[in-house]
KETI-293257 format. One record per atom (N, C-alpha, C): y, z, x. Coordinates in steps of 0.05 Angstrom, whole numbers, padded with zeros to 5 digits, always signed. Example, Ala and Ser with C-alpha at 12.3 -4.5 7.8 and 13.67 -1.06 7.14 Angstrom:
<sites>
-00114+00156+00264 -00090+00156+00246 -00066+00156+00264 -00045+00142+00257 -00021+00143+00273 +00001+00157+00258 
</sites>
This chain:
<sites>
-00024+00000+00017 +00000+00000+00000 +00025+00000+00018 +00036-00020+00012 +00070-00018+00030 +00090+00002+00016 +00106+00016+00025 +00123+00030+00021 +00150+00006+00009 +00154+00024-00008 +00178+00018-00026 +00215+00019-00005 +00218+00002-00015 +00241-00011-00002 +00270-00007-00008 +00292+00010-00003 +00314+00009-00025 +00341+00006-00001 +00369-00008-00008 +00387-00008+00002 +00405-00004-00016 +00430+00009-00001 +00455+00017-00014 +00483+00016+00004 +00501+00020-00005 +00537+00024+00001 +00540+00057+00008 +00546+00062+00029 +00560+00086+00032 +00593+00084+00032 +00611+00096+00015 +00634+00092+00012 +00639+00111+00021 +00667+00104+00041 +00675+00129+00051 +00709+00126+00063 +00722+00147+00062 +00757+00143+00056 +00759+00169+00078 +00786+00168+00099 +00803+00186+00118 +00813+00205+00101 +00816+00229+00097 +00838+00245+00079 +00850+00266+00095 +00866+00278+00085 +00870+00306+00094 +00863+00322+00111 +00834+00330+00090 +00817+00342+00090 +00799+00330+00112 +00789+00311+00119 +00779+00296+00136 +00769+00275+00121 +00737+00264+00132 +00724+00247+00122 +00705+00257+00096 +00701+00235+00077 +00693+00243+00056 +00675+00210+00051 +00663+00225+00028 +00638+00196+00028 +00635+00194-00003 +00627+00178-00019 +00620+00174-00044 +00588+00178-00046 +00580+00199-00063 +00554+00205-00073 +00548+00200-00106 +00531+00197-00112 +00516+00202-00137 +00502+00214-00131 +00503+00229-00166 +00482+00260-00162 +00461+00242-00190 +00439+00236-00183 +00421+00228-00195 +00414+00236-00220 +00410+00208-00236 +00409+00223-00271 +00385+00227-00281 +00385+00231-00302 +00348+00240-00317 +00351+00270-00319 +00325+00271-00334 +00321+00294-00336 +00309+00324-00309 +00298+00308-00294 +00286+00319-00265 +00304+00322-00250 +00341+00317-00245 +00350+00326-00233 +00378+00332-00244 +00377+00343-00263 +00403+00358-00292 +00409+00386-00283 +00399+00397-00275 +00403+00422-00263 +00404+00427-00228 +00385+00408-00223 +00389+00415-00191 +00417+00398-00178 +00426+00418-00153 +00445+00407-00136 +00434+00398-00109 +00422+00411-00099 +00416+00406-00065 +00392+00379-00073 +00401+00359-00056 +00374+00347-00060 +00379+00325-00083 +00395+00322-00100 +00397+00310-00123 +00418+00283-00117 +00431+00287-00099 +00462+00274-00088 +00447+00242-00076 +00454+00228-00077 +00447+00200-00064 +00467+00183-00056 +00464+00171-00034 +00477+00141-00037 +00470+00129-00064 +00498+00108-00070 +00487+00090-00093 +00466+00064-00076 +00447+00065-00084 +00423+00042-00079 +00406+00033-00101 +00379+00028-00087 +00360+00015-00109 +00344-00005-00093 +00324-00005-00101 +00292-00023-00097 +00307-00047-00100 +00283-00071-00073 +00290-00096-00075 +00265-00104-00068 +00263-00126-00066 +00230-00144-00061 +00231-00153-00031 +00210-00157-00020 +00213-00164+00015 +00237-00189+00008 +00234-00207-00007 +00248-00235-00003 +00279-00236+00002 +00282-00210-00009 +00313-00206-00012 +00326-00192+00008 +00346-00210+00020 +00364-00192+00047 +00379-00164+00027 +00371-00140+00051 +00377-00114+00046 +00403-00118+00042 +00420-00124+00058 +00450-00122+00041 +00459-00145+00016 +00444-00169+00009 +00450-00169-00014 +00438-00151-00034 +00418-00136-00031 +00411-00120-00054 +00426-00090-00045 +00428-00088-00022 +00456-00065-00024 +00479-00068-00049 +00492-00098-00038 +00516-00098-00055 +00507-00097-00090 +00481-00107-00092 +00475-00118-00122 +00474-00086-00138 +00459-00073-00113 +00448-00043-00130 +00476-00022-00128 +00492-00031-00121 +00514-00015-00117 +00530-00027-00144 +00528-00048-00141 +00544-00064-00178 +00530-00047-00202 +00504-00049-00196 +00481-00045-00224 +00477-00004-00225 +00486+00004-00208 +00492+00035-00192 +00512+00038-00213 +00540+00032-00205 +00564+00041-00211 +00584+00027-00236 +00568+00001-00241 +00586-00015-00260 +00611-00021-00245 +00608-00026-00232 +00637-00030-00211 +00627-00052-00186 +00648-00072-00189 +00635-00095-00158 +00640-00074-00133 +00614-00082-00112 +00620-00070-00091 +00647-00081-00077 +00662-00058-00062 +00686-00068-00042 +00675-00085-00031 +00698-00100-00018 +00705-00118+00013 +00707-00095+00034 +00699-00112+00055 +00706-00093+00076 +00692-00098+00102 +00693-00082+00125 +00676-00086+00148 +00652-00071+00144 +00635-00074+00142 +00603-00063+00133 +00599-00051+00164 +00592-00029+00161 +00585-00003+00191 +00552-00006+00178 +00531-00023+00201 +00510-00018+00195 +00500+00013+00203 +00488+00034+00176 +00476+00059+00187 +00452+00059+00184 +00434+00038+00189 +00403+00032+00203 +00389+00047+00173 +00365+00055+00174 +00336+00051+00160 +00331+00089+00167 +00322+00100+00147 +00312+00129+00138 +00289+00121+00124 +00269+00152+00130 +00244+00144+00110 +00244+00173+00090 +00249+00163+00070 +00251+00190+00055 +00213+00198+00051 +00219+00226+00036 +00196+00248+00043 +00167+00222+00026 +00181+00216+00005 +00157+00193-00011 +00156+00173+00002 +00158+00164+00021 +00155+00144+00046 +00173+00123+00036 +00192+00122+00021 +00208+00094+00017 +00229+00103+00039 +00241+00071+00045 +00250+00067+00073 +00286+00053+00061 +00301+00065+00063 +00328+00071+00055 +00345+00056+00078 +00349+00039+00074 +00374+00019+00091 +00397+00019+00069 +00429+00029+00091 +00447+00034+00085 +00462+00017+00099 +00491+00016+00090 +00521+00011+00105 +00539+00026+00096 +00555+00030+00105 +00578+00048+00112 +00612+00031+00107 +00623+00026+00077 +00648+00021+00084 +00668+00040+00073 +00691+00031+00090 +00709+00045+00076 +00732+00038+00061 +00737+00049+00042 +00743+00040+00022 +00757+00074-00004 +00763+00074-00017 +00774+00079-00038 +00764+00068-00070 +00758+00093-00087 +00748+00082-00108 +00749+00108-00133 +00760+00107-00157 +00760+00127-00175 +00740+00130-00190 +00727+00152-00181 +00701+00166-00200 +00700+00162-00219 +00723+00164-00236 +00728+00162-00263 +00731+00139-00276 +00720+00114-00258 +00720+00085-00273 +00694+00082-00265 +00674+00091-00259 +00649+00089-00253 +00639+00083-00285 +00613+00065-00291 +00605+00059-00316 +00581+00054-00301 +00563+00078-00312 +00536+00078-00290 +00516+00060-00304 +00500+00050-00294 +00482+00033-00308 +00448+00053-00322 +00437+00037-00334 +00413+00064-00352 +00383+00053-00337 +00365+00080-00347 +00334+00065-00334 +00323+00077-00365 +00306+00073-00372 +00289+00085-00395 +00259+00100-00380 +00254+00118-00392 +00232+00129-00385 +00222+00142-00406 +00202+00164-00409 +00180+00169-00434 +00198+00196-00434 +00215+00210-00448 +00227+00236-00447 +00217+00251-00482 +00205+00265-00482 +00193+00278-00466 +00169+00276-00452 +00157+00278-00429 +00124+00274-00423 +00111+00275-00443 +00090+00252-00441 +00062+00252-00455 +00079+00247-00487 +00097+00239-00499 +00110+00235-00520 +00114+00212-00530 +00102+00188-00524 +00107+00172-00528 +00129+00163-00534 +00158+00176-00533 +00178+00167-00535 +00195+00157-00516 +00210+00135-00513 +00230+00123-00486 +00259+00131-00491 +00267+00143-00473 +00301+00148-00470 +00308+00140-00447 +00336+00135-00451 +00349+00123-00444 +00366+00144-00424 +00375+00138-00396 +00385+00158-00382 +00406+00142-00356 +00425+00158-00347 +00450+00139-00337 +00426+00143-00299 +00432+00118-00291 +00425+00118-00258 +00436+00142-00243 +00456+00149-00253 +00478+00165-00235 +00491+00182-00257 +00493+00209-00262 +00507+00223-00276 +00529+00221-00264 +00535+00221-00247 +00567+00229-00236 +00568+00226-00212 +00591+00218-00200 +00603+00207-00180 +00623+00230-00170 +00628+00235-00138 +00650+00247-00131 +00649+00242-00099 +00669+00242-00091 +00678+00250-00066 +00672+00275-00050 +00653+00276-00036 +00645+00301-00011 +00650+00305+00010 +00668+00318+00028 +00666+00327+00050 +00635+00325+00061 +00649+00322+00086 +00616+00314+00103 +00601+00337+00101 +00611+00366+00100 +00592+00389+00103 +00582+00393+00068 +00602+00387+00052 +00586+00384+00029 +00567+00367+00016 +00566+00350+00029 +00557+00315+00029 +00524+00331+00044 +00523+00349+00062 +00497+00344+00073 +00486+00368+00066 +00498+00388+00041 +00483+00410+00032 +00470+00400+00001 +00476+00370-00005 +00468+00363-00019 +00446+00333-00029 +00459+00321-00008 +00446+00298-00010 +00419+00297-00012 +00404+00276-00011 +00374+00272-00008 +00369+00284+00021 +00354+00299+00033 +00350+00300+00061 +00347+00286+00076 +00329+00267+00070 +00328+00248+00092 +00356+00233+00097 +00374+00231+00077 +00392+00214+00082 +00418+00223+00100 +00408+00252+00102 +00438+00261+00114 +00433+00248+00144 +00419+00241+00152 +00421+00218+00176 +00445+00191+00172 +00449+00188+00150 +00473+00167+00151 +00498+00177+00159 +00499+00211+00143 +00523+00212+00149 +00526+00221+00175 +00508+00231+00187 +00519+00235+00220 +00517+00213+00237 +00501+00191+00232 +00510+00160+00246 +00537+00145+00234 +00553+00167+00210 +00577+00157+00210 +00596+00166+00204 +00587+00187+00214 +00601+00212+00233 +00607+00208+00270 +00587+00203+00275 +00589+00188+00303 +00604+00162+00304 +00610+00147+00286 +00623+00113+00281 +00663+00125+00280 +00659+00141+00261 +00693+00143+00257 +00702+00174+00279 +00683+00177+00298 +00688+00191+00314 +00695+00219+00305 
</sites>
């Protein structure tokens, strides 16, 4: 069995405060309550045929309801999260309001064993994290992006 494949956009803006990155905190019912662990890049599954950054940019459209930015793409290389899918990212920067986010839906059987399908957003919510908040939350494996881009904007 080959391991499942997903790429995404890391957004990320200079502030004040320092560097900050755009997360989604993952929707459904399996992660409504949790914080650590729930936080993602916006991404998504693609088929071998398809170059990882066009299905970056596509799953970041179909993610956020929003076209991905323009910009200089910071490649932050390939993670293998704990279920062995293998997570290729980029890094731009850019500017973007949470609050125009229009997340896209997946259906699944809610409740178990119920034969019933609901409907649930990809992404409950969007926000801006500080890098130390950004990595008490994210998926674990992924907080490897943000210190390869952490190391990029010095």
């Amino acid at each position: 069995m080959t391991a499942a494949h997903s790429a995404g956009l890391l957004l990320f803006r200079h502030t004040a405060n320092g560097l900050e990155v755009l997360l989604g905190h993952m929707g459904g019912p399996y992660f409504a309550k949790k914080d650590a662990g729930a936080w993602t890049v916006p991404k998504g599954e693609y088929d071998p045929g398809e170059p990882a950054w066009d299905a970056a940019r596509r799953e970041f459209q179909e993610e956020l309801g929003l076209p991905p930015p323009d910009g200089a793409a910071v490649p932050l290389g390939e993670v293998r999260q704990t279920g062995g899918k293998v997570v290729t990212a980029w890094a731009i920067e850019a500017d973007l309001d949470p609050a125009a986010v229009v997340p896209g839906t997946f259906s699944m059987e809610w409740p178990p064993r119920s034969g019933k399908l609901q409907e649930f957003p990809e992404v409950d919510r969007v926000e801006w994290l500080g890098l130390d908040r950004a990595r008490d939350v994210i998926v674990t494996a992924q907080s490897a992006f943000l210190d390869r881009l952490a190391e990029h904007s010095g």
